[in-house]
C-alpha positions as CSV (number, residue, x, y, z in Angstrom):
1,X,80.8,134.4,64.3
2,X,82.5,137.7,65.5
3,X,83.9,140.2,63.2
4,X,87.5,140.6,63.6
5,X,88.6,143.4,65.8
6,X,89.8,147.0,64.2
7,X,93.7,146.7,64.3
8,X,95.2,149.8,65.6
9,X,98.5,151.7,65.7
10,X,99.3,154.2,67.8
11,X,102.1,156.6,67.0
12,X,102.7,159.7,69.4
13,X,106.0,160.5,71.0
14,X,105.4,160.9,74.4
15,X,105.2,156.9,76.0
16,X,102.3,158.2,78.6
17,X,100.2,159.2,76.0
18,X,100.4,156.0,74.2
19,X,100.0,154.1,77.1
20,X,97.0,155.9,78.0
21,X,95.2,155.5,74.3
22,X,95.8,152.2,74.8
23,X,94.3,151.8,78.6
24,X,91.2,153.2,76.6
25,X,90.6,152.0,73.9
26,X,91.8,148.0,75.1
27,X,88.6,148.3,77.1
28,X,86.1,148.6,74.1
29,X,85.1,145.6,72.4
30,X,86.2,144.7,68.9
31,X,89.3,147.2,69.1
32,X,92.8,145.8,69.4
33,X,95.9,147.9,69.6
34,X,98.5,145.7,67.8
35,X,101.5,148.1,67.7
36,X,103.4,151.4,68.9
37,X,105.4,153.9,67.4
38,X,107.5,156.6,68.8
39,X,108.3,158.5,65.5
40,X,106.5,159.4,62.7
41,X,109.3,157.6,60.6
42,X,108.5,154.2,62.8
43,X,104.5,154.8,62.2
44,X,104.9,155.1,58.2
45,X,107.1,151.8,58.1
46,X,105.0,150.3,60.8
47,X,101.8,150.7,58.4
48,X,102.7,149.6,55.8
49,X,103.3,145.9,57.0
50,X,99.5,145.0,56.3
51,X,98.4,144.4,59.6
52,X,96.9,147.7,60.9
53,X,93.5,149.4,60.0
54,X,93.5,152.5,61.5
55,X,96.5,154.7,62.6
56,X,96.1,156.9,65.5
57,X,98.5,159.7,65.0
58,X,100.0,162.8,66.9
59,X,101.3,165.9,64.7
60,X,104.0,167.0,66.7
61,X,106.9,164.3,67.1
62,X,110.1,166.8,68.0
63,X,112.6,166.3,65.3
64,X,112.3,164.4,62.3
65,X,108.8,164.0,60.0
66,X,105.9,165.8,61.4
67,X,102.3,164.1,61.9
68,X,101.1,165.3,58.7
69,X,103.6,164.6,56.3
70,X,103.8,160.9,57.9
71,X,99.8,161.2,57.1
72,X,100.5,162.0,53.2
73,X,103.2,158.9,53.2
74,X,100.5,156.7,54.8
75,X,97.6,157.4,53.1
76,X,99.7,157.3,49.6
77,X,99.9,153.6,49.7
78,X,97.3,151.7,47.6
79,X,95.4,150.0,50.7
80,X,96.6,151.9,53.2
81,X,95.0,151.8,56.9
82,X,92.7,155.0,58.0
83,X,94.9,157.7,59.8
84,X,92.9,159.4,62.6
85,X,94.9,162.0,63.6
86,X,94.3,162.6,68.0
87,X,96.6,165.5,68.6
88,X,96.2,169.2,71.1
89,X,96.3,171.1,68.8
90,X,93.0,173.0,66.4
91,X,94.5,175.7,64.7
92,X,93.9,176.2,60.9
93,X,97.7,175.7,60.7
94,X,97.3,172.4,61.9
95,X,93.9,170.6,61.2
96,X,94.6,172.1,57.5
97,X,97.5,170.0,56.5
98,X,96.5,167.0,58.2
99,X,93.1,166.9,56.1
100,X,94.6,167.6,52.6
101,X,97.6,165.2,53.5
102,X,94.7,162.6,54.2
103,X,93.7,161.8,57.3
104,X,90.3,160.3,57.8
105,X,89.2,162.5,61.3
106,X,90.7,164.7,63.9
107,X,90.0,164.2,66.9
108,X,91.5,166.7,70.2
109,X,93.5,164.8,73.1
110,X,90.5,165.8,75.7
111,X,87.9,164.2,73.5
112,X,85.9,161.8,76.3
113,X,86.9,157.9,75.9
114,X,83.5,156.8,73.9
115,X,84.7,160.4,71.5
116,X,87.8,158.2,70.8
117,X,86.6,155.2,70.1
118,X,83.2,156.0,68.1
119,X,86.0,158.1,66.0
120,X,88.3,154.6,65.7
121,X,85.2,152.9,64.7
122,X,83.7,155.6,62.3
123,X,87.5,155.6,60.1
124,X,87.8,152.2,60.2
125,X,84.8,152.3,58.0
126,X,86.1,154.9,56.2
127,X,83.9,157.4,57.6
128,X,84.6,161.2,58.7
129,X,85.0,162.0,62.6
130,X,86.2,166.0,63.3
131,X,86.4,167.6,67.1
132,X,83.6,169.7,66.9
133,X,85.9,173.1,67.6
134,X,87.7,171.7,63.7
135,X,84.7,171.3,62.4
136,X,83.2,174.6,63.2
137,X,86.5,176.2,62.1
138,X,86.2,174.5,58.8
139,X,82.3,175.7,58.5
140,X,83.6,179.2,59.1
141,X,86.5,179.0,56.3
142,X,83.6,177.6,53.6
143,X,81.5,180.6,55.0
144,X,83.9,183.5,54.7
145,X,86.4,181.6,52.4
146,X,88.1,185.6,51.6
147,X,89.5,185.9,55.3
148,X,90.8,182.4,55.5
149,X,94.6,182.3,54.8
150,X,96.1,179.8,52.4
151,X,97.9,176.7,53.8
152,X,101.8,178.1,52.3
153,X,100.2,181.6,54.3
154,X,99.7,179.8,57.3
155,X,103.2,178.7,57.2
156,X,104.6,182.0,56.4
157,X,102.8,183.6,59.1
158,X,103.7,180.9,61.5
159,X,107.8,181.5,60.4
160,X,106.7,185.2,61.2
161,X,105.6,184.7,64.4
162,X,109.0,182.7,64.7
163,X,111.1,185.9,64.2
164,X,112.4,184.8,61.0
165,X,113.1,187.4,58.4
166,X,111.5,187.3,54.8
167,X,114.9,186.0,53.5
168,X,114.8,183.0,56.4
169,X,111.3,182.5,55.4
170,X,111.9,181.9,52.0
171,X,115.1,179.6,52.6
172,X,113.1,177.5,55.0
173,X,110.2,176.9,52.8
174,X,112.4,177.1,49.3
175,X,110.5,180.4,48.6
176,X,112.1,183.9,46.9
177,X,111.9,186.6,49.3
178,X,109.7,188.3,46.8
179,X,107.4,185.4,46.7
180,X,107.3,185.7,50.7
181,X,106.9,189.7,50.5
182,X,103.5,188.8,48.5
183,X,102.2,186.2,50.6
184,X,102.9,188.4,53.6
185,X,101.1,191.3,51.5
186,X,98.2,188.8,50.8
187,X,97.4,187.7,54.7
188,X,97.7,191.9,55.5
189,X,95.0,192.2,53.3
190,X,93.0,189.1,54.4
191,X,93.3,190.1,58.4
192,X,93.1,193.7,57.7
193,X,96.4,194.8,59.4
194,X,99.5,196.4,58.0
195,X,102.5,194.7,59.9
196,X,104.3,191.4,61.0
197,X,103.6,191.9,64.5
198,X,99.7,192.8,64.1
199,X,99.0,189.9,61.7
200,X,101.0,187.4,64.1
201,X,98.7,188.8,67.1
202,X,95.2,189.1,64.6
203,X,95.7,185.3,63.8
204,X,96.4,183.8,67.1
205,X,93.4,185.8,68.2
206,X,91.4,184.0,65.7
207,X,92.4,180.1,65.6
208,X,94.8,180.8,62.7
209,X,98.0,179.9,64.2
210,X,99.3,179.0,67.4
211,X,102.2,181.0,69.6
């Protein structure tokens, strides 16, 4: 008797993308792609309809809920499917809140087809797949955890890089502008520089954030 195939959903905003996962991974045996989303909105209701093992999910979906919060909405759910989250992107400010919101892997958009569908197969058994550039990123936080900024300190330094002002800052993320004036003193400290514009160009440099 054959094992019923791994049920997938895949949820990215851009149709050739989708329709490209799916080319892929229709080819391997015991995979079925069962639904699409456009939105991360769509891919939250979407999973929780009781039919889908493993989400594959993009972060970045325009306007509207991000890939990791829809992660975090997913995952919440008591027998919830796997969310393998297949996006471009490696930075800390990325592969960090996708982790702690829940996903099972990570996986990069130029990960070779057999990548994609070992990693399908691995979180449909609940198992851990990471690109290996996340994975060494994550190795280097463990091993020099002083340097490494703080999740809200990624998002301060990526409103920095923005342009935004302290007081911006802290209305966008519901912060006081004192609150942001100590982060901002914190990841100084951490990437050993003493203004906006030199911590904005220190992290990029390093993986932290993305410009």
């Amino acid at each position: 008797m054959t094992a019923d195939p791994i049920r997938l959903l895949l949820a990215d905003d851009h149709p050739v993308v989708r329709a490209g996962l799916r080319a892929v991974l229709e080819t391997e045996d015991g995979i079925a792609v069962v639904a699409e989303a456009a939105t991360a909105e769509d891919a939250v209701v979407r999973a929780s309809q009781g039919d889908i093992d493993v989400v594959l999910m993009d972060l970045q979906f325009g306007k509207g809920m991000g890939g990791a919060e829809a992660t975090a909405a997913i995952t919440a759910r008591p027998g919830a499917p796997r969310v393998l989250i297949v996006t471009t992107y490696d930075t800390d400010a990325d592969t960090l809140p996708a982790i702690e919101a829940g996903a099972t892997g990570y996986l990069l958009k130029d990960a070779p087809p057999e990548d994609l569908a070992a990693a399908v197969r691995t979180a449909a058994a609940g198992r851990t797949t990471l690109a290996p550039a996340v994975a060494d990123r994550l190795m280097n936080r463990l091993r020099t955890p002083g340097t490494a900024l703080t999740r809200r300190e990624s998002e301060v330094l990526v409103l920095v890089a923005e342009g935004l002002s302290n007081q911006a800052i802290g209305a966008r993320l519901h912060l006081t502008e004192g609150t942001v004036k100590s982060h901002l003193a914190r990841i100084y400290a951490k990437l050993g520089v003493d203004s906006r514009t030199a911590a904005v160009a220190t992290a990029t440099q390093l993986g932290l954030i993305r410009r």
